[in-house]
TITITI-151203 format. One record per atom (N, C-alpha, C): residue in one letter; atom name; x, y, z. Coordinates in Angstrom, 2 decimals, decimal comma. Each point is the difference from the previous one (the first is absolute). Layout:
TITITI-151203
NODE residuo atomo    east   north      up
NODE       A    CA       X       Y       Z
...
end
This chain:
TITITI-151203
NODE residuo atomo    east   north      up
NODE       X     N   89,05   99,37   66,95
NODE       X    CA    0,78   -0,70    0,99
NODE       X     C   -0,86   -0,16    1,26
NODE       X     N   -0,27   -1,44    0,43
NODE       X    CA   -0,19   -0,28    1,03
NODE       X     C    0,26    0,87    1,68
NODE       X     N   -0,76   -0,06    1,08
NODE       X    CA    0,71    0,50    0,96
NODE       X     C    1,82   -0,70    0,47
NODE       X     N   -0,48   -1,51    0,09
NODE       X    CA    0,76   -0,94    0,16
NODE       X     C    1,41    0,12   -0,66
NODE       X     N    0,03    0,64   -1,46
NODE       X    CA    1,06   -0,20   -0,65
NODE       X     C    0,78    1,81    0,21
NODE       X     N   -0,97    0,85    0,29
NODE       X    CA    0,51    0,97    0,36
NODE       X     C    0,84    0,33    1,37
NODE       X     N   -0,17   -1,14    1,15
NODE       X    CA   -0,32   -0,25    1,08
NODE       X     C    2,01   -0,25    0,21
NODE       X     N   -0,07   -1,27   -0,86
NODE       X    CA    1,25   -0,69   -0,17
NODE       X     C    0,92    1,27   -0,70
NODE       X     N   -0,45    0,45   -0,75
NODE       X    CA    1,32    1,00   -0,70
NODE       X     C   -0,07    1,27    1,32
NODE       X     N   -0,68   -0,08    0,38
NODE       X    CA    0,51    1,53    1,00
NODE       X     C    0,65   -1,01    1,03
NODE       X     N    0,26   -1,10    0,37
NODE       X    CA    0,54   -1,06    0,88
NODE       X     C    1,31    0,11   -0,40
NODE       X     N    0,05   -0,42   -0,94
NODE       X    CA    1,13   -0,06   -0,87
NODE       X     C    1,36    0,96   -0,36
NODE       X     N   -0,89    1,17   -0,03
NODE       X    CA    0,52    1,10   -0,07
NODE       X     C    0,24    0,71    0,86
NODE       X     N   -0,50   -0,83    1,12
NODE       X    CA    0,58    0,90    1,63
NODE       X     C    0,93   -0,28    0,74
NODE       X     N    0,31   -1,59   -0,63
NODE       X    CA    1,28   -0,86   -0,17
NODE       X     C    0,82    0,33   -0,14
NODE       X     N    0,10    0,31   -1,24
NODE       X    CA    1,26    0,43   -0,86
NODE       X     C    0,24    1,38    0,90
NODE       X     N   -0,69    0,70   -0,16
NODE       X    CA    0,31    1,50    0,93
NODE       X     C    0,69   -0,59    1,65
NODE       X     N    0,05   -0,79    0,65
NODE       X    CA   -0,03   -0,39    0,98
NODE       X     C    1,89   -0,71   -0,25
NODE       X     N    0,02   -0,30   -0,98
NODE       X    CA    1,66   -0,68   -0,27
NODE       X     C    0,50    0,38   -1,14
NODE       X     N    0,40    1,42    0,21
NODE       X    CA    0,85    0,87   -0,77
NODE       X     C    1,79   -0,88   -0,71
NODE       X     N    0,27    0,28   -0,74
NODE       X    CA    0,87   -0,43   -1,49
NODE       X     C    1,07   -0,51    1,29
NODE       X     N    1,11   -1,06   -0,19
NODE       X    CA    1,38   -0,05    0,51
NODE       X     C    0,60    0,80   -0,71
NODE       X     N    1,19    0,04    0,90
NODE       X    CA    1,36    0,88   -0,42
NODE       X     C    0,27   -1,02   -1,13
NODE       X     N    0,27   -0,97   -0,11
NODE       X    CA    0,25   -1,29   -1,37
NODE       X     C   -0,94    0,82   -0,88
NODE       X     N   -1,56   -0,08   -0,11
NODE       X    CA   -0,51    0,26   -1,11
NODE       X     C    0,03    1,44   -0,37
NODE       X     N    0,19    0,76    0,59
NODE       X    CA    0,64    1,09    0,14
NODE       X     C    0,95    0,51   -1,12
NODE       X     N    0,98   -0,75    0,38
NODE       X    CA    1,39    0,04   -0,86
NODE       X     C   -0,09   -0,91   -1,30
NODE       X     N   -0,79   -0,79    0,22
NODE       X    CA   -0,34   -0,78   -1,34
NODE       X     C   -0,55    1,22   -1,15
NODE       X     N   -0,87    0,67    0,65
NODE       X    CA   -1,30    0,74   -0,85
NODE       X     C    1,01    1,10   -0,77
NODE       X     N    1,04   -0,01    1,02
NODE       X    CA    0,78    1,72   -0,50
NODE       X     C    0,79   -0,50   -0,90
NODE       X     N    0,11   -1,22   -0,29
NODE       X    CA    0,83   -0,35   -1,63
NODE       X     C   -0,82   -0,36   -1,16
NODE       X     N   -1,17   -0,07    0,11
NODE       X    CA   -1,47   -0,45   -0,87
NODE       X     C    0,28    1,76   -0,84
NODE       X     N    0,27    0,03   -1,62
NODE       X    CA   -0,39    0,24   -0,91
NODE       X     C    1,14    1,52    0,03
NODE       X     N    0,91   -0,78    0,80
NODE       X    CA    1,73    0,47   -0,46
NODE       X     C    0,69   -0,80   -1,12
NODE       X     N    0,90    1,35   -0,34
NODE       X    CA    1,25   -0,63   -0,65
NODE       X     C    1,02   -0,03    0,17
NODE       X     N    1,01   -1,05   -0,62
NODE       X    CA    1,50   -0,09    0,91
NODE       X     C    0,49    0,25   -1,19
NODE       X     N    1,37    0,79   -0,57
NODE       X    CA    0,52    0,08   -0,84
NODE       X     C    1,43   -0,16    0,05
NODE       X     N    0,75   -0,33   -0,99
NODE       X    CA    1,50    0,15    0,26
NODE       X     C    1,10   -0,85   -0,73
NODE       X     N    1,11   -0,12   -0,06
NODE       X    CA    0,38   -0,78   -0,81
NODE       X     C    0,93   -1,16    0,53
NODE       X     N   -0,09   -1,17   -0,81
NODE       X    CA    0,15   -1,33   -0,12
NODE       X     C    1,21   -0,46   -0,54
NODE       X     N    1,51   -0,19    0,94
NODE       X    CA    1,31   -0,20   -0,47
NODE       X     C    0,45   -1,39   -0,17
NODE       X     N   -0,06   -0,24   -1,25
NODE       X    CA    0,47   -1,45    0,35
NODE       X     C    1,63   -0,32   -0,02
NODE       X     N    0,23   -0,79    0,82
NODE       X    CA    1,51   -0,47    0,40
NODE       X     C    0,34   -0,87   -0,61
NODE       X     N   -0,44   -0,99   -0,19
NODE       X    CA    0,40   -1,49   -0,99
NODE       X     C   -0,59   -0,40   -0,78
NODE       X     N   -0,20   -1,38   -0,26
NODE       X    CA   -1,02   -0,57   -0,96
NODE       X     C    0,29    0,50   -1,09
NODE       X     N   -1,38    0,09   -1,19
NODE       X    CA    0,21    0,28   -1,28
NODE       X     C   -0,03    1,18    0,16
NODE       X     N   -0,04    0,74    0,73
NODE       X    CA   -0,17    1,21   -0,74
NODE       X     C    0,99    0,96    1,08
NODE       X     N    0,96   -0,45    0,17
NODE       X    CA    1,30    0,68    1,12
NODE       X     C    0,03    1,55   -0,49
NODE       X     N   -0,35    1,14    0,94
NODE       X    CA    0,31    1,15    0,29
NODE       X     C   -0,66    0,69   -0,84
NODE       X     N   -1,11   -0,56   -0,15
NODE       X    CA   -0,84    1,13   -0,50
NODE       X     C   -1,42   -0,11    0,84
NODE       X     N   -0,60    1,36   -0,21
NODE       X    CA   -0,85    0,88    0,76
NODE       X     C   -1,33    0,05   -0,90
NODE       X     N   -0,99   -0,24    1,07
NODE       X    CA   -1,38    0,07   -0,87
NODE       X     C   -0,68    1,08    1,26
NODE       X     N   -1,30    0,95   -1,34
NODE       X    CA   -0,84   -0,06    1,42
NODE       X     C   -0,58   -0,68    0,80
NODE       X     N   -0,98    0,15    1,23
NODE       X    CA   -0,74   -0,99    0,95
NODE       X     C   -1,20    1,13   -0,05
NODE       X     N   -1,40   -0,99    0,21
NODE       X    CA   -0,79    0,69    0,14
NODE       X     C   -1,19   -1,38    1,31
NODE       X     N    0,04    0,28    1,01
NODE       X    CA   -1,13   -0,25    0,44
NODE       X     C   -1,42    0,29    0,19
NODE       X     N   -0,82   -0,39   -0,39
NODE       X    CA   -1,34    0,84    0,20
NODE       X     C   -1,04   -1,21    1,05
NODE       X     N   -0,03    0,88    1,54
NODE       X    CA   -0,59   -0,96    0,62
NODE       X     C   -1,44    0,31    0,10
NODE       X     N   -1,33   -0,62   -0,41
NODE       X    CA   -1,09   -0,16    0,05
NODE       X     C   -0,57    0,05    1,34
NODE       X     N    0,31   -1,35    0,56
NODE       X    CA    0,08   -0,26    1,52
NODE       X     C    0,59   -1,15    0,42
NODE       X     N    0,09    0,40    1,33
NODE       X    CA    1,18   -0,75    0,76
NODE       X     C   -0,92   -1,80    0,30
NODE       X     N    0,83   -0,81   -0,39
NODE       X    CA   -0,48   -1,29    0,35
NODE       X     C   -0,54   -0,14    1,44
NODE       X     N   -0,70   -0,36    0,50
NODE       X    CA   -0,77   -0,59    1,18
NODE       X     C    0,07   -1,23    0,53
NODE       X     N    0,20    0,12    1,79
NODE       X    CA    0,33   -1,14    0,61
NODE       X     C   -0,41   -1,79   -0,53
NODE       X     N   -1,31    0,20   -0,37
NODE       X    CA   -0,21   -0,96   -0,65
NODE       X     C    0,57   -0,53   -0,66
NODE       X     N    0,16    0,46   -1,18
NODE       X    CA    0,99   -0,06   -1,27
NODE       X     C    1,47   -0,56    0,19
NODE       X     N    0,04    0,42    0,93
NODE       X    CA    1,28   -0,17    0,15
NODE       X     C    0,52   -1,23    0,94
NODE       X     N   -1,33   -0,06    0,47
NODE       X    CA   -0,55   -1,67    0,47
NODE       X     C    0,22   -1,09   -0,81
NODE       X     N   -0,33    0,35   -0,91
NODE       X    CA   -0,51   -0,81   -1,15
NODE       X     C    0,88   -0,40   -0,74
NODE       X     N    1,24    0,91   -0,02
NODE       X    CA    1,21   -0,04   -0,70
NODE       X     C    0,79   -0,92    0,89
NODE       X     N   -0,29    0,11    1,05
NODE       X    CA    0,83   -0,66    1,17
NODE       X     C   -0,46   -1,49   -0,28
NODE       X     N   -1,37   -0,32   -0,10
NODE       X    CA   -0,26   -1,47    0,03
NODE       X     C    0,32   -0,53   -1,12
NODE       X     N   -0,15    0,59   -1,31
NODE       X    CA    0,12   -0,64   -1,50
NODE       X     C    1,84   -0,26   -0,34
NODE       X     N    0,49    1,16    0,93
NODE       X    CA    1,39   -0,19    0,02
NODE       X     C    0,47   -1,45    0,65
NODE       X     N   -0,41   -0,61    1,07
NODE       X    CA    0,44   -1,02    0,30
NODE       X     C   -0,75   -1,40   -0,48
NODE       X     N   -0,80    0,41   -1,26
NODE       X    CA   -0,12   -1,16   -1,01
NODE       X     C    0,80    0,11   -0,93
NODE       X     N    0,82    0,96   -0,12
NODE       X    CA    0,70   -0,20   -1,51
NODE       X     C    0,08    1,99   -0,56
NODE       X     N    1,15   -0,13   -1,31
NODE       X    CA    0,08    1,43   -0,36
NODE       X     C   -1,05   -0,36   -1,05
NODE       X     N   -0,38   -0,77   -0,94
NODE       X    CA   -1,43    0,07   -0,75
NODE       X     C   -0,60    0,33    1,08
NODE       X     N   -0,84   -0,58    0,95
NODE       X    CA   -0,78    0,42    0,66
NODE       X     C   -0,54    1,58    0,51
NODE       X     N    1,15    0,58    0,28
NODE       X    CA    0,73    1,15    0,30
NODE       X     C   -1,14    1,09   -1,53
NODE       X     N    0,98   -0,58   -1,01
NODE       X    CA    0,06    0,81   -1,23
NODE       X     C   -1,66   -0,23   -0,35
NODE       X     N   -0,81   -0,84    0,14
NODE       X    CA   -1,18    0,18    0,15
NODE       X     C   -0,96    0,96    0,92
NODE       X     N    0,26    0,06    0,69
NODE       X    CA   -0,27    0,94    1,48
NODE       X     C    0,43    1,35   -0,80
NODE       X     N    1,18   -0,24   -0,09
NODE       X    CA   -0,04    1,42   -0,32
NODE       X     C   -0,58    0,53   -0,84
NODE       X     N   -0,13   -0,73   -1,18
NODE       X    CA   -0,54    0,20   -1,64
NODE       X     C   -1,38    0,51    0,14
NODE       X     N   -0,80    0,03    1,26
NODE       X    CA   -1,17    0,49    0,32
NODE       X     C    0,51    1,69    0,68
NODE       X     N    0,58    0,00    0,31
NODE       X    CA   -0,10    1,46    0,85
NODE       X     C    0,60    0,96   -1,00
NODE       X     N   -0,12    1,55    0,26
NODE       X    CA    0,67    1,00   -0,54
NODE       X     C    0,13    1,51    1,13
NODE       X     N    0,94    0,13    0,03
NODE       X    CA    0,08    1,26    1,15
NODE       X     C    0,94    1,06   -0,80
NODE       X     N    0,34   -0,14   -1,21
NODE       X    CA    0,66    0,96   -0,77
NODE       X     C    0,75   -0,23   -1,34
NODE       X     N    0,58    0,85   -0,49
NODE       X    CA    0,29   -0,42   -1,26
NODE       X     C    2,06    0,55    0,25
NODE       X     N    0,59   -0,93   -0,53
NODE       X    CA    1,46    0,86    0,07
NODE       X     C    0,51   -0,06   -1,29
NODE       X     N    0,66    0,79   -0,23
NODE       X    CA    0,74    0,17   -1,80
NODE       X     C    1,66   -0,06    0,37
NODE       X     N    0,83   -0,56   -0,66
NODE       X    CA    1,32    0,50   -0,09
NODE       X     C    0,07    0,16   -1,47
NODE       X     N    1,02    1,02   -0,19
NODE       X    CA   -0,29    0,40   -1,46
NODE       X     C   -0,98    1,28   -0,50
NODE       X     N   -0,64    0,11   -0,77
NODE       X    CA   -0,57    0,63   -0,52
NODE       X     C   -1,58   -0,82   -0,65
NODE       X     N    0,20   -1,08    0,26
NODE       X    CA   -1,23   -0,83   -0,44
NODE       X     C   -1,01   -0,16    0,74
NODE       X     N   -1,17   -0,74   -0,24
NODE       X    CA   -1,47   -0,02    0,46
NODE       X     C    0,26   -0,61    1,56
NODE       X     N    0,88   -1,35    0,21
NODE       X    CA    0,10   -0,25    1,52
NODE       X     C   -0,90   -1,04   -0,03
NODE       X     N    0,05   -0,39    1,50
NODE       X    CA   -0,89   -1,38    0,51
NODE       X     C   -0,47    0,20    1,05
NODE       X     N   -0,86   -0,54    0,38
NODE       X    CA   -1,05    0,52    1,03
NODE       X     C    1,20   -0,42    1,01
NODE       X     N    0,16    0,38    1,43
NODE       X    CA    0,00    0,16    1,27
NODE       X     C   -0,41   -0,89    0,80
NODE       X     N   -0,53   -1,48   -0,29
NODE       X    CA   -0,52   -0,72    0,98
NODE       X     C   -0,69    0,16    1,26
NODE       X     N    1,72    0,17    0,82
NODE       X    CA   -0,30    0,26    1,31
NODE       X     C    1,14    1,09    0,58
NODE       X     N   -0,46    1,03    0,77
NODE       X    CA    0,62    1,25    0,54
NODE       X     C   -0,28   -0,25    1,62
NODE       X     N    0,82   -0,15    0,49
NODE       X    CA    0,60   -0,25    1,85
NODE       X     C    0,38    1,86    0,70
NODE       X     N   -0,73    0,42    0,60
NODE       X    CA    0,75    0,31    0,80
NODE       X     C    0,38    0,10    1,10
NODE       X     N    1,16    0,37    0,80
NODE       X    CA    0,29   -0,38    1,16
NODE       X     C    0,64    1,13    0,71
NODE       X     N    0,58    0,55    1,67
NODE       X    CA    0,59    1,36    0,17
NODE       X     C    0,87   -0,34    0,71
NODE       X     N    1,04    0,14    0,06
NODE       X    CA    1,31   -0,23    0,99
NODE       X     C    0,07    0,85    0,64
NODE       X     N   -0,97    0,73    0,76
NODE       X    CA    0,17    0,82    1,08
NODE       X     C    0,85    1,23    0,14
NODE       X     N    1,17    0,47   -0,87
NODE       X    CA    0,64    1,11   -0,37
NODE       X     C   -0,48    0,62   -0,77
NODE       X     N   -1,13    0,22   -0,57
NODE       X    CA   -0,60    0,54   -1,02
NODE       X     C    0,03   -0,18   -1,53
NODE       X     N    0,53   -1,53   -0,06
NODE       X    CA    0,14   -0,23   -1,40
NODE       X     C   -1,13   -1,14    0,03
NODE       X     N   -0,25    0,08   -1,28
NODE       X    CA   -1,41   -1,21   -0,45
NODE       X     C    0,87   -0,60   -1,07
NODE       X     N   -0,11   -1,92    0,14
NODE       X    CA    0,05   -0,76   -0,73
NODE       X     C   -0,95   -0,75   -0,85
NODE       X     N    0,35    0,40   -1,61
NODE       X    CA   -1,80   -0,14   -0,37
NODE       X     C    1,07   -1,57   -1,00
NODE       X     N   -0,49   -0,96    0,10
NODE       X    CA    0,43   -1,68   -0,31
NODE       X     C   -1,20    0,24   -1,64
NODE       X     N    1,01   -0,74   -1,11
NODE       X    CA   -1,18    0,10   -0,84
NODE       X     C    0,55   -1,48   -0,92
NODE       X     N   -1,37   -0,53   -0,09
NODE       X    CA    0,30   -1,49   -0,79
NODE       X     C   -0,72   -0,03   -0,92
NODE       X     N    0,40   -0,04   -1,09
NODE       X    CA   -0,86   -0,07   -1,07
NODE       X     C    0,41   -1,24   -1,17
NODE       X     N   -1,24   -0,69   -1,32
NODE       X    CA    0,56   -0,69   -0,73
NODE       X     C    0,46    0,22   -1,09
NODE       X     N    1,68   -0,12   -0,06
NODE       X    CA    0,38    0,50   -1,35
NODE       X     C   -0,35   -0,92   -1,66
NODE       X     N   -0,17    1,08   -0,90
NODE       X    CA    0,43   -0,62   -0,93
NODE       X     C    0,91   -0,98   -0,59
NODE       X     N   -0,39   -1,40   -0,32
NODE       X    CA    1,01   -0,64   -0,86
NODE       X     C    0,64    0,22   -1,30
NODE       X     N    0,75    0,15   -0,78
NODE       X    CA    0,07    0,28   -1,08
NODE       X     C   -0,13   -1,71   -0,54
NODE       X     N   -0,67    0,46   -1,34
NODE       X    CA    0,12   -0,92   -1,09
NODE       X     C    1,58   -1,05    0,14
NODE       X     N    0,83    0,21   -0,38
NODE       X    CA    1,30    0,04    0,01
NODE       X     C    0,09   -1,38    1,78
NODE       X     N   -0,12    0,37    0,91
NODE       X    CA   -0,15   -0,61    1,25
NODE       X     C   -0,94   -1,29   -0,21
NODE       X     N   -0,94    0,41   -0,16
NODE       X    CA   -0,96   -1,03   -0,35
NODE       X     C    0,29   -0,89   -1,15
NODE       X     N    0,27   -0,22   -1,01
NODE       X    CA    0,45   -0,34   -1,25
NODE       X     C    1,40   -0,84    0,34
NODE       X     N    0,65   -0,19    0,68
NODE       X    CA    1,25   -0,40   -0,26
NODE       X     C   -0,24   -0,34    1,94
NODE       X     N   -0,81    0,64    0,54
NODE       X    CA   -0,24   -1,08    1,44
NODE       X     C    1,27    0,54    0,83
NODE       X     N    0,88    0,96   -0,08
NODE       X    CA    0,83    0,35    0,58
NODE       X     C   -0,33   -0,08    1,88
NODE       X     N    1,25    0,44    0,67
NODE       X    CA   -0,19    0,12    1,51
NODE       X     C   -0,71    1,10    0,44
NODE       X     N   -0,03    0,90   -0,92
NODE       X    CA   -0,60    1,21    0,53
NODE       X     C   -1,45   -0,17    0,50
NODE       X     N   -0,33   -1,24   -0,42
NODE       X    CA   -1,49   -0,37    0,13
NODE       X     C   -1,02   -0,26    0,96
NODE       X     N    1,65   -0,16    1,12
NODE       X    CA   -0,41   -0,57    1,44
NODE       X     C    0,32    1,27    0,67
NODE       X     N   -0,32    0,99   -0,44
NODE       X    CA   -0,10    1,44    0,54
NODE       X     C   -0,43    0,85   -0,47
NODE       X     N   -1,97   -0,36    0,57
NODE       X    CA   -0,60    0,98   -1,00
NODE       X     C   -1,05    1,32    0,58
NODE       X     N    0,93    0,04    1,27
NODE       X    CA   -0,41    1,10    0,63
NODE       X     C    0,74    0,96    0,25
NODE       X     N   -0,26    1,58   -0,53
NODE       X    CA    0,40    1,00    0,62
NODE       X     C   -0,03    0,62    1,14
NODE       X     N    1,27    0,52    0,68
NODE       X    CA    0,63    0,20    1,51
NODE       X     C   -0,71    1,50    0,18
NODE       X     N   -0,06    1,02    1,25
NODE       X    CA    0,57    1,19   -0,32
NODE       X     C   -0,52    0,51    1,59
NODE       X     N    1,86    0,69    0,47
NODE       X    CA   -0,63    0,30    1,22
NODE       X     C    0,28    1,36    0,05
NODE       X     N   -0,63    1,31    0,44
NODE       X    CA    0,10    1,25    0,03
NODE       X     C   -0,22    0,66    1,44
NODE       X     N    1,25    0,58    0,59
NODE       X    CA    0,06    0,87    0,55
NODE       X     C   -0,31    1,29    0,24
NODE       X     N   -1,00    0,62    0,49
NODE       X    CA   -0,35    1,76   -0,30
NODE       X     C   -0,36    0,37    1,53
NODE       X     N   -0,07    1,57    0,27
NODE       X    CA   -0,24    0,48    1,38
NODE       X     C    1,55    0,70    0,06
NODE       X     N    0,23    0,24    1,39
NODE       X    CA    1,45    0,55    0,20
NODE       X     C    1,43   -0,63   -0,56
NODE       X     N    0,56    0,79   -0,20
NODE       X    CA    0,97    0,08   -0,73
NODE       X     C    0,04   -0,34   -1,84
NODE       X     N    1,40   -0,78    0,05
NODE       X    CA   -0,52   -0,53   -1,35
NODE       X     C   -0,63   -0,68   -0,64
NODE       X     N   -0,60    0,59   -0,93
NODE       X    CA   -1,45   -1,42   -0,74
NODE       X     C    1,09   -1,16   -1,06
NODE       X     N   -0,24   -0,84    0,30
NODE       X    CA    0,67   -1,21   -1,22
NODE       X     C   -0,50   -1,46    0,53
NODE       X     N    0,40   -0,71   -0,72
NODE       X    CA   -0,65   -1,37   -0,02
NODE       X     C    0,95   -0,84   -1,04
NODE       X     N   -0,36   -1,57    0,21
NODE       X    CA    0,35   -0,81   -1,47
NODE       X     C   -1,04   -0,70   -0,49
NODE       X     N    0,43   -0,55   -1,08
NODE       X    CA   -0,70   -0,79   -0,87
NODE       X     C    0,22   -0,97   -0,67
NODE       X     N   -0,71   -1,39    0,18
NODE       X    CA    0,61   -1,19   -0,39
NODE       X     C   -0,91    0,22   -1,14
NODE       X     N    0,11   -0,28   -1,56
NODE       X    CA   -0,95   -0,13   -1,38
NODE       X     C   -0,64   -1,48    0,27
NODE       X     N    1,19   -0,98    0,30
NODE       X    CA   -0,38   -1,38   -0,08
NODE       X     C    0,48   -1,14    1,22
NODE       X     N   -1,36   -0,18    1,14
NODE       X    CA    0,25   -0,20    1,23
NODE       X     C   -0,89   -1,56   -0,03
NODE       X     N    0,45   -0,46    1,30
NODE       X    CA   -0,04   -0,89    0,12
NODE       X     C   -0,58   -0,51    1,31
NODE       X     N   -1,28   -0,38    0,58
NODE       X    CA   -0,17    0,26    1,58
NODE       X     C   -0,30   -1,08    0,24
NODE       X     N    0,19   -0,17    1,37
NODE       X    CA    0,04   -1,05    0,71
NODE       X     C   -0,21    0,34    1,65
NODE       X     N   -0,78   -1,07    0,89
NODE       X    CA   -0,59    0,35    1,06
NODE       X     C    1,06   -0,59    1,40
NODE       X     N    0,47    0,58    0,74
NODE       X    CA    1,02   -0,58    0,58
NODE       X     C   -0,66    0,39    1,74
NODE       X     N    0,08   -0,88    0,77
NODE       X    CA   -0,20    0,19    1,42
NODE       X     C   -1,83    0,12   -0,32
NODE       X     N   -0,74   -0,57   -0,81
NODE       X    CA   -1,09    0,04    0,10
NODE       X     C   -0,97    1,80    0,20
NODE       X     N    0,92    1,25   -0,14
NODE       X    CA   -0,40    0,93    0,10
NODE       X     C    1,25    0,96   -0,69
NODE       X     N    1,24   -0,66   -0,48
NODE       X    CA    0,64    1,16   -0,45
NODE       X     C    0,47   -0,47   -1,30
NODE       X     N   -0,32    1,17   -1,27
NODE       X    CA    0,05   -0,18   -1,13
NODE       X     C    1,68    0,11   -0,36
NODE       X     N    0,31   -0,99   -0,82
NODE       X    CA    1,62   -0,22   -0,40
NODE       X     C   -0,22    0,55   -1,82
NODE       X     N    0,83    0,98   -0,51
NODE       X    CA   -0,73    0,33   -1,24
NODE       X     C    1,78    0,28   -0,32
NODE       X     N    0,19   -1,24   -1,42
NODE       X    CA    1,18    0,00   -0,33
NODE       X     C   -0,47    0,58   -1,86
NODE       X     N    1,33    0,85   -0,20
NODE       X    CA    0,52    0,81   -1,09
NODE       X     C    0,73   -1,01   -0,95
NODE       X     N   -0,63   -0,31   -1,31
NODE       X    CA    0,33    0,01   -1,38
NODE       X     C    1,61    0,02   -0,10
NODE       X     N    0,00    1,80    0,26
NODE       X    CA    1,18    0,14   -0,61
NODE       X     C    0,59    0,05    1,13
NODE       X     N    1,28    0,88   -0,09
NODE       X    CA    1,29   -0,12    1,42
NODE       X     C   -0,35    0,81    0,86
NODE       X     N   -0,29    1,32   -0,80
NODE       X    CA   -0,67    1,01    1,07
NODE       X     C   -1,23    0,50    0,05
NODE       X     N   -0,22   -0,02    0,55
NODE       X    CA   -1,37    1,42   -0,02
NODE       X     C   -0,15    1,37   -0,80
NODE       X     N   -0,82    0,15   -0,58
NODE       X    CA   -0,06    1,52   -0,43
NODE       X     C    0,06    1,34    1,14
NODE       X     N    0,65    1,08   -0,11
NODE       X    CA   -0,30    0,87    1,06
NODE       X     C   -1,05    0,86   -0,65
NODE       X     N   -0,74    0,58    0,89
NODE       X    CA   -1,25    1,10    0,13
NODE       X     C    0,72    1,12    0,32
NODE       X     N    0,06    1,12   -0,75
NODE       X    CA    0,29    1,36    0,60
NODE       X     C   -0,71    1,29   -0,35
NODE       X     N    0,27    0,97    0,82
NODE       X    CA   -0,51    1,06    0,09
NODE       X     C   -1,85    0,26   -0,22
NODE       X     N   -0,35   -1,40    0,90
NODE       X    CA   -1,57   -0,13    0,38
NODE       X     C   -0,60    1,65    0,08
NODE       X     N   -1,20   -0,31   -0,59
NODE       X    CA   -0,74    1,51    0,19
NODE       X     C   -1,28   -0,35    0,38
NODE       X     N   -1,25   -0,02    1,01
NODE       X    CA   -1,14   -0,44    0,42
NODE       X     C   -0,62    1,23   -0,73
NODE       X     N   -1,35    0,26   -0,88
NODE       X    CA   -0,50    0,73   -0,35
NODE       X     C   -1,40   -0,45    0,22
NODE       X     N   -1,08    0,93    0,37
NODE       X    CA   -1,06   -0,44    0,11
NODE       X     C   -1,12    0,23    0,47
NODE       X     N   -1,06   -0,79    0,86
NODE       X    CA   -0,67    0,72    0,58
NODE       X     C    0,22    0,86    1,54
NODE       X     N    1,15   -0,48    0,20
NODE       X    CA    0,28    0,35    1,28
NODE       X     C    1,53    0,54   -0,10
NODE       X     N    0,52    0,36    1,40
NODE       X    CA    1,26    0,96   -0,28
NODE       X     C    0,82   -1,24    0,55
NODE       X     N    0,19   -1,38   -0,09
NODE       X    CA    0,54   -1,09    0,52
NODE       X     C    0,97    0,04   -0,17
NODE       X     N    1,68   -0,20    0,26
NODE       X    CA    0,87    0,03   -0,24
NODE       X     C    0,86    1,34   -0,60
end
């Protein structure tokens, strides 16, 4: 190595020492290579009143960028959208007992009482069956999921088959398939950290 190139990395690196982590990346990092566990009640739809497990496994938390990106492709269109996303992965979620689908994109956010809102969008599976016969379900081929954890009680819902749309040029409108939402209960954060 050059003086020159050694020159720049101790530059570089005196930088970084010089502008220590945000409280944002901070709280981002402390959900990187946790798990959320818990179970998944459904209220309506096909499958009225019955209970699956939930398993989140977050890798890492999506980044401002990203989420940039989601913002611009969103106001070309939900293909557009579903492309964008089809590139990223920030985790994998299971309901059920089965293998699951990657995680797309993982949000999180803090409402200042000590609870963290972690937003998760991911692309669901079509079934054969949907595709084949061209049904409505078709125009909703994104999975919802918003989770509550920190003080008090942990829970959340879950849309299987969502529908988004960009409203006020910055706020996401994300309509449900079925009538209701799935509920999230008895969230458990496990992981690298004592989070929630």
């Amino acid at each position: 190595m050059n003086r020159k190139t050694r020159l720049v990395i101790v530059l570089l690196a005196g930088i970084a020492a010089l502008f220590p982590p945000t409280k944002a990346s901070a709280q981002r990092d402390a959900y990187s290579g946790t798990t959320v566990t818990g179970t998944v009640y459904f209220i309506g739809g096909a499958r009225p009143s019955r209970s699956l497990p939930f398993t989140l496994m977050i890798d890492r938390i999506s980044t401002p960028d990203e989420i940039n990106q989601l913002n611009s492709s969103l106001q070309s269109g939900q293909d557009e959208l579903m492309r964008t996303l089809s590139r990223m992965k920030a985790g994998r979620i299971q309901i059920g007992t089965g293998v699951g689908v990657p995680a797309n994109a993982i949000l999180v956010t803090n409402d200042g009482e000590g609870r963290t809102k972690l937003t998760i969008l991911y692309q669901r599976n079509l079934r054969f069956g949907e595709l084949r016969y061209g049904t409505r379900s078709t125009n909703y081929p994104f999975g919802y999921a918003e989770l509550y954890v920190g003080r008090g009680e942990n829970q959340g819902m879950l849309i299987p088959a969502a529908r988004v749309r960009l409203r006020d040029g910055n706020t996401w409108e994300v309509e449900d398939f079925g009538v209701f939402p799935a509920r999230l209960m008895g969230l458990r954060v496990r992981g690298r950290s004592s989070v929630g």
